[in-house]
Phi, psi and omega in degrees: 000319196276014200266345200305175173224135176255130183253104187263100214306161172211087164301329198189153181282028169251330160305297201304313203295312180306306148326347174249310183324328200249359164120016173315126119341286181199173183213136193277127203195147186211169180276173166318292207271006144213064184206138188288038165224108169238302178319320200240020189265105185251353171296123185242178153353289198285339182263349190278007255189287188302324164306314181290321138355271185322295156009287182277314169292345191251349180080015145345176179201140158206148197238153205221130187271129150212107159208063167266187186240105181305141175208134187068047179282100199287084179316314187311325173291304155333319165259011156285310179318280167310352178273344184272344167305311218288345206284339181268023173026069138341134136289337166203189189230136162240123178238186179230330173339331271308062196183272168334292168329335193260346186289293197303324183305309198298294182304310167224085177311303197287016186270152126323081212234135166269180173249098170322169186282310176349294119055280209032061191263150198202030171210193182258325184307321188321300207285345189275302176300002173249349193280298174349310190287359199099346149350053208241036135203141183286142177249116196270168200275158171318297207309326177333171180216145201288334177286352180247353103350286177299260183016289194302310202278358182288342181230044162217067209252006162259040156236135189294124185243157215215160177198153180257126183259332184200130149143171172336131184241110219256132165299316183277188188274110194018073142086005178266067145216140175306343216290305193270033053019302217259322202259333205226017170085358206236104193288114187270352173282000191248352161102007211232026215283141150308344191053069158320337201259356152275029187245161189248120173268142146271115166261097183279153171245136207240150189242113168334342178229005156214070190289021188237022173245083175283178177207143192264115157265131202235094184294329184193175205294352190251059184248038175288276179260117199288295220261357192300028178012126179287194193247117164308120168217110186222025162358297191276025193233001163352296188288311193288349166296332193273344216243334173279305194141020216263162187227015172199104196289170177245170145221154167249172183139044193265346167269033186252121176333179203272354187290318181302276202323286175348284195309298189269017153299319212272328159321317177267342174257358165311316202265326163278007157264352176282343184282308204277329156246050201022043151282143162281142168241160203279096179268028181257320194296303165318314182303283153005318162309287198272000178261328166354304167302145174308154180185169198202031157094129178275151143213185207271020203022242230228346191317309127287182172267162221192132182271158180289305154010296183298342186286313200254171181263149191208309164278354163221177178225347201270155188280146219249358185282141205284345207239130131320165184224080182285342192168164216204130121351102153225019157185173192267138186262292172216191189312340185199044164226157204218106198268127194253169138241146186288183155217332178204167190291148202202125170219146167351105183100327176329138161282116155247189156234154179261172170206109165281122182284107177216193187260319172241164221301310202309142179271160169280142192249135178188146212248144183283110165275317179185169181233154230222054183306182185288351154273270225135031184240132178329146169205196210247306198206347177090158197259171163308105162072009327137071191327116173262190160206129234230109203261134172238172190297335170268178134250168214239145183257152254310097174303324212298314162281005175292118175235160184275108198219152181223121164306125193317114164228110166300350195266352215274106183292358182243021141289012185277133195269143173272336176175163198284125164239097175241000000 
C-alpha cells in the first residue's frame, strides 16, 4: 500500500507545480514535438528542465511522454532532444513506439522506459514480451477488466502496471480513430485530434431526385451527439484496483486548467491515503470534489461488463460541473487582498469558494469586498487573464496554491466565460 502512486498530468510548468501542491506522487509531462498533446502543450526545453528540477527538490517524481508515433522520421533532431532532457535526469521516459524503443536501447541504454496506454496492451503475453524488450512498466489499456488485470500481474508479476483512473475517454479504442483526421485534417496520433465525437450530429435523409428536400432524422430529442463518451471516474474502485496489481493511478487532463488538475489530484490522494491507512472513505465528500470539475457524467469504464448506455452522453457534449473556475491565486498582497488571475468573471460582492492544497475536501467560503488593478484603481473584473487585486471578508490559510471558484448558474449574468475554461 505504502509504495502506490498517484500520477498526475502536466501541461505547463505551472500545472506541474499545481499538481504536486495538491498532492501528486509524480507527474507526466512532454515537449509539443514528441508527445500526443500538442495544442494545449506549453512546454519548452527550459521549462521542462526547471519542472523536473522543482521535482526533484520536493522528492518528486516526472515522466516525459514521447510516445508519439513517428513518421518520414528525421532521428537526429530526437536524440539531440533527449539528450538535452536526460541532462535533467527523468525519472522516466514513456513510450509507444518499437522503433523508438530501439532508438533509447541503442542511444540511451540506461533510461527508464514505460509503455504508453497507446500501446494497447491487453494481455500478459504482451506484458510479457514488452517486460523483455526492457520495459519496466506497462500503462494498461482503458478497455481492461478488473479480471484480466488481475490474470496479467499474476503472470507477470515483476512488471510495474500503471492505469487510468479519471479524466476524458477516447470513443474509440484507445484513442485509435480517424474521424479527426478525416474531418478537420488533424491526426490525433500526431498529438492534434479535434475531438470530432463531441460535435453535435444531424442524420439527413436525402431522395435522389429531389436533393433538395432534406429531412432531418431523429429517433427521439437525444439522438444527437451519437459519439460522446462519458468521463473515467473509478474513485470507489481503489481498492480492488490496488488488489488486481495495479501500483500506479493516472488522471488524464494534461490540456485541462490548473483547477482541474488541483481537484481531482487532491481527491484521489485523499482517497489513496485513506486506503493506505485503512480508513474508509467519505464518497459523497470525494464526489463533491470530481463533480466540481469539468464531466460529461461518469462512469466506471470497462471494469465490468457495460451496457452501451452506460458509456455514452447521447444527449448533450457540454460539461455537467457544479463549480465555475474564477481565478487562481498567485500572491499575498496583505492579509486578506490577493493578487489574482481571472479565468472567468468574478465581481465585487460574489459569494465564493476556495479550494486549498489541505487536508480537507470542503471548500472554503468567503465573499469578494472589492477589486482592484495593479494601480490601485477600481474595476469590475479585470480583462481575460489580466492580474487583479481581489481583497475578501477573511484570510484564506496556505494561499499560495489558491483558486477561486464560484458555484456553477447558468441563469447567472456573471457566468459569462472570458473562454470555456474548466
Amino acid at each position: 500500500m505504502q509504495s502506490l502512486e498517484l500520477l498526475a498530468p502536466a501541461g505547463d510548468l505551472d500545472k506541474l507545480k499545481y499538481a504536486f501542491a495538491y498532492g501528486a506522487d509524480s507527474v507526466y509531462a512532454g515537449l509539443p514535438s514528441y508527445s500526443l498533446r500538442v495544442k494545449e502543450n506549453k512546454f519548452t526545453l527550459e521549462s521542462l528542465g526547471k519542472g523536473i528540477k522543482y521535482a526533484h527538490k520536493l522528492g518528486k517524481k516526472v515522466y516525459i511522454t514521447v510516445n508519439f508515433f513517428p513518421r518520414y522520421f528525421n532521428e537526429k533532431p530526437f536524440i539531440e532532444t533527449i539528450k538535452q532532457i536526460d541532462k535533467y535526469k527523468p525519472d522516466a521516459y514513456i513510450i509507444s513506439d518499437p522503433g523508438v524503443l530501439d532508438i533509447f536501447k541503442e542511444e540511451f541504454p540506461n533510461a527508464t522506459l514505460h509503455l504508453s496506454v497507446q500501446a494497447n496492451t491487453t494481455n500478459a503475453r504482451a506484458v510479457r514480451f514488452w517486460h523483455k524488450q526492457g520495459i519496466s512498466r506497462v500503462i494498461l489499456a482503458r478497455e481492461l477488466s478488473i479480471e484480466e488485470i488481475k490474470e496479467i500481474h499474476k503472470r507477470v508479476p515483476k512488471m510495474e502496471l500503471e492505469f487510468f483512473i479519471h479524466g476524458s475517454v477516447c470513443m474509440a479504442y484507445s484513442g485509435r480513430c480517424f474521424l479527426s483526421a478525416y474531418f478537420a485534417q488533424r491526426n490525433p496520433f500526431q498529438g492534434v485530434c479535434a475531438q470530432p465525437c463531441r460535435w453535435k450530429y444531424k442524420i439527413k435523409l436525402i431522395e435522389e431526385k429531389d436533393p433538395d428536400n432534406e429531412i432531418i432524422i431523429e429517433e427521439d430529442d437525444k439522438g444527437s451527439y451519437l459519439l460522446s463518451s462519458k468521463d473515467l471516474c473509478l474513485i470507489k474502485r481503489l481498492k480492488e484496483l490496488v488488489n488486481a496489481g495495479i501500483t500506479s493511478f493516472k488522471i488524464e487532463g494534461r490540456n485541462k486548467s490548473e483547477f482541474y488538475v488541483s481537484a481531482v489530484t487532491k481527491a484521489y490522494a485523499y482517497a489513496l491515503n485513506q486506503l493506505k491507512k485503512g480508513n474508509e472513505i467519505d464518497y459523497e465528500k470525494v464526489m463533491n470534489v470530481l463533480k466540481a470539475t469539468s464531466n460529461r457524467g461518469f462512469f466506471e469504464s470497462y471494469l465490468d461488463k457495460v451496457k452501451p448506455s452506460e458509456l455514452q452522453t447521447i444527449n448533450y457534449s457540454t460539461s455537467l460541473q457544479t463549480y465555475q473556475y474564477v481565478g487562481k491565486v498567485i500572491e499575498k498582497i496583505s492579509d486578506n487582498s490577493y493578487l489574482v488571475i481571472p479565468k472567468n468573471k468574478i465581481c465585487e460582492g460574489d459569494e465564493i469558494e476556495i479550494l486549498l492544497p489541505n487536508n480537507r475536501l470542503e471548500f472554503e467560503k468567503a465573499k469578494v469586498l472589492n477589486i482592484r488593478d495593479l494601480e490601485n484603481k477600481e474595476c469590475v473584473h479585470g480583462g481575460k487573464e489580466t492580474p487583479i487585486i481581489v481583497t475578501l471578508n477573511k484570510i484564506i490559510g496556505n494561499d499560495k496554491f489558491a483558486i477561486f471558484l464560484k458555484v456553477k448558474n447558468s441563469n447567472e449574468e456573471n457566468n459569462r466565460s472570458y473562454k470555456s475554461i474548466s
